[in-house]
C-alpha positions as CSV (number, residue, x, y, z in Angstrom):
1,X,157.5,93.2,99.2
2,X,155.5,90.4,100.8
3,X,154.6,93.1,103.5
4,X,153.3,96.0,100.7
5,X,151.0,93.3,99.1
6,X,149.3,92.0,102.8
7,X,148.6,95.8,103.0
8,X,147.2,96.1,99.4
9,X,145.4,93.1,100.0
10,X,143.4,94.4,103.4
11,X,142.7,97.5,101.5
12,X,141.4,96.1,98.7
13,X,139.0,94.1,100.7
14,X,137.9,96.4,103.1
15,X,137.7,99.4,100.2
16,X,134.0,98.1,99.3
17,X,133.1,98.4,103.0
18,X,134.4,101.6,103.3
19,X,131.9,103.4,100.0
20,X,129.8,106.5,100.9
21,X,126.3,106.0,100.8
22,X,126.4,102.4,102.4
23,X,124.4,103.5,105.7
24,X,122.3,101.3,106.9
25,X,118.3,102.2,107.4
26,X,117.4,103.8,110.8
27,X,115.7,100.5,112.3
28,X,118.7,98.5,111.2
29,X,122.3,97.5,112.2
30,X,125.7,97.0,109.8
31,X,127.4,94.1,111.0
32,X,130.6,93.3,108.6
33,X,129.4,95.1,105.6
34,X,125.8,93.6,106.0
35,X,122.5,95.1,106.6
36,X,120.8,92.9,109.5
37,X,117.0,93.5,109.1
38,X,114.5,93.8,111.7
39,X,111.9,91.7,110.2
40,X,109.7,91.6,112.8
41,X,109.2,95.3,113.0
42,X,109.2,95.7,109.1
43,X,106.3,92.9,109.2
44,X,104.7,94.6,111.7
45,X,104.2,97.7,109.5
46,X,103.9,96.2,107.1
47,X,100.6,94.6,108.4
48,X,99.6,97.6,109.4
49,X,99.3,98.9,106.1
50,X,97.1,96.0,105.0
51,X,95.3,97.4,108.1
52,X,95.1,100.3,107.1
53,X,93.8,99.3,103.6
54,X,91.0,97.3,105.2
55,X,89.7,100.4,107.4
56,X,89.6,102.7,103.6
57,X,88.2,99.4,101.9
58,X,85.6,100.1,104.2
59,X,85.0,103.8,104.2
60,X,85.0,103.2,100.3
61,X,88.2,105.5,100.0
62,X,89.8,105.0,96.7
63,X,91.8,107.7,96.4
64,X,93.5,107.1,100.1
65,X,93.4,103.4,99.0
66,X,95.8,104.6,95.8
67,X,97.7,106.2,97.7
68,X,99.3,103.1,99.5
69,X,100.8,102.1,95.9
70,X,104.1,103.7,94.6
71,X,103.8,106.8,91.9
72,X,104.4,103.3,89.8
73,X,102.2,100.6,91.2
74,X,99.9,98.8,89.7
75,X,97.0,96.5,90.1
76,X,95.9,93.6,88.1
77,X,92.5,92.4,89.0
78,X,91.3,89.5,87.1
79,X,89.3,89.5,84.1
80,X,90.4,93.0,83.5
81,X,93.6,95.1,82.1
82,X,96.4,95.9,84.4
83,X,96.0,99.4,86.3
84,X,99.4,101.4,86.4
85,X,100.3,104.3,88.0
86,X,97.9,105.7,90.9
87,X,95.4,107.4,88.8
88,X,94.4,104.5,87.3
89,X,94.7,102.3,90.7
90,X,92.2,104.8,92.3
91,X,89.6,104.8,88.6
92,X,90.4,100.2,90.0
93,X,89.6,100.7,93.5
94,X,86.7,103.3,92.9
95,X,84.8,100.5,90.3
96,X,85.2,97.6,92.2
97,X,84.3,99.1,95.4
98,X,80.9,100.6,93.5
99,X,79.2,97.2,92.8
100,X,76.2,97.5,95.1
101,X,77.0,94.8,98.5
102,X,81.1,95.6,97.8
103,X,82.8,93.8,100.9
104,X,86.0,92.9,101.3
105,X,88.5,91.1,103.9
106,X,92.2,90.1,103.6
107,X,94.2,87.8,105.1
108,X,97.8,88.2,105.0
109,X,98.8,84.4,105.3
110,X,102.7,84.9,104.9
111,X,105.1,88.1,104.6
112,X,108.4,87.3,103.1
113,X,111.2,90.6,103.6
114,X,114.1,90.5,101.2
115,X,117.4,90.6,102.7
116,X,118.1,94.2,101.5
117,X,114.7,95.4,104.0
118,X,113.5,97.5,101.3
119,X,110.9,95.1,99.3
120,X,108.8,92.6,100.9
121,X,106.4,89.6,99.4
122,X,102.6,89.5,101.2
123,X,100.9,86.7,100.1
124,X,97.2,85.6,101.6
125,X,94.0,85.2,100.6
126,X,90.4,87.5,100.6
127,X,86.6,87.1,100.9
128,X,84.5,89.0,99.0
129,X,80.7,89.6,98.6
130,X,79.3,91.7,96.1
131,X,75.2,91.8,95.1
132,X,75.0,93.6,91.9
133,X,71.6,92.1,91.3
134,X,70.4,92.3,94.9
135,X,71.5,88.7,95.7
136,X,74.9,88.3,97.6
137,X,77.6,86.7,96.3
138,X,80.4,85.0,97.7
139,X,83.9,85.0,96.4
140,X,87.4,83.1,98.3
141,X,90.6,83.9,96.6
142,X,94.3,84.1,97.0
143,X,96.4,87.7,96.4
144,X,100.0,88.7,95.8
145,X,101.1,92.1,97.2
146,X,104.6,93.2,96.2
147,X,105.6,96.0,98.8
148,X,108.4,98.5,98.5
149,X,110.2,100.8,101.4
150,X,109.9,104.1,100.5
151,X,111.8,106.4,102.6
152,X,110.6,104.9,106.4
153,X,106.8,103.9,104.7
154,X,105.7,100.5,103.2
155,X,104.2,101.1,99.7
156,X,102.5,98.0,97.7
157,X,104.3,98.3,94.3
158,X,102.3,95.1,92.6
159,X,98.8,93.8,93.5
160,X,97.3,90.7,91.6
161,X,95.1,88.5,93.1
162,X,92.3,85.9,91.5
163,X,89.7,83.6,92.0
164,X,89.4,80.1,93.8
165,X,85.8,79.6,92.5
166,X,85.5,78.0,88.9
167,X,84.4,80.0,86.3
168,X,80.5,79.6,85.2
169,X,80.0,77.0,82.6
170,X,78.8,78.4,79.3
């Protein structure tokens, strides 16, 4: 008897190793039932994508720009309604990137993957300049960047970022 329950036992704890659909990603090993992340490949593409986003930022490219979110991404910019879905991300992008002397830079400061590989945290800062009145102005801020593995491609999932300059007294 003592024998049957060792062998029940060893089953029942390697029975959750043993589920279909457990495979590990292609750029990752299984080593006793976990997934062991590359994280510096995964934060090299994932920089890449912010990259990427620079070079359409650039070429004024909203709609290739809304196509780095998910089907359900969103944006929240500040001092304005929360964008959801890519539609409404591109309509974001398309306005902000409009206001005559639009320039922006990021700087991804820290890139944070979860221990699953498949979502990732991207938090850094920006510089913008806009001159909608012909006179450039200067903005520094800090952004968050939620990013999501979809299939083999990072996608950002969640986008908010604000202001380190003080509102205007009034």
């Amino acid at each position: 008897m003592t024998k049957s329950l060792l062998l029940l036992s060893v089953a029942a704890l390697l029975l959750p190793a043993c589920q279909p659909g457990d495979k590990p990603a292609d750029n990752t090993a299984q080593v006793n039932s976990k997934v062991v992340v590359d994280t510096g490949t995964e934060e090299k593409a994932i920089r890449g994508q912010v990259d990427r986003w620079l070079q359409l930022v650039k070429a004024k490219d909203a709609a290739r720009i809304a196509e780095l979110y998910t089907e359900d991404g969103a944006v929240m910019p500040p001092n304005a309604p929360i964008s959801k879905g890519r539609a409404a991300i591109q309509q974001t992008w398309a306005s902000m990137m409009s206001t005559p002397g639009f320039d922006l830079t990021i700087d991804p400061e820290q890139i944070v993957l979860s221990s699953s590989g498949d979502m990732a945290l991207d938090r850094g800062t920006y510089q913008l300049t806009i001159a909608p009145s012909g006179k450039a102005q200067k903005d520094t801020g800090k952004y968050v960047v939620v990013w999501r593995k979809i299939g083999n491609e990072w996608k950002a999932t969640a986008d908010i970022f604000n202001s380190d300059v003080p509102p205007a007294a009034g």
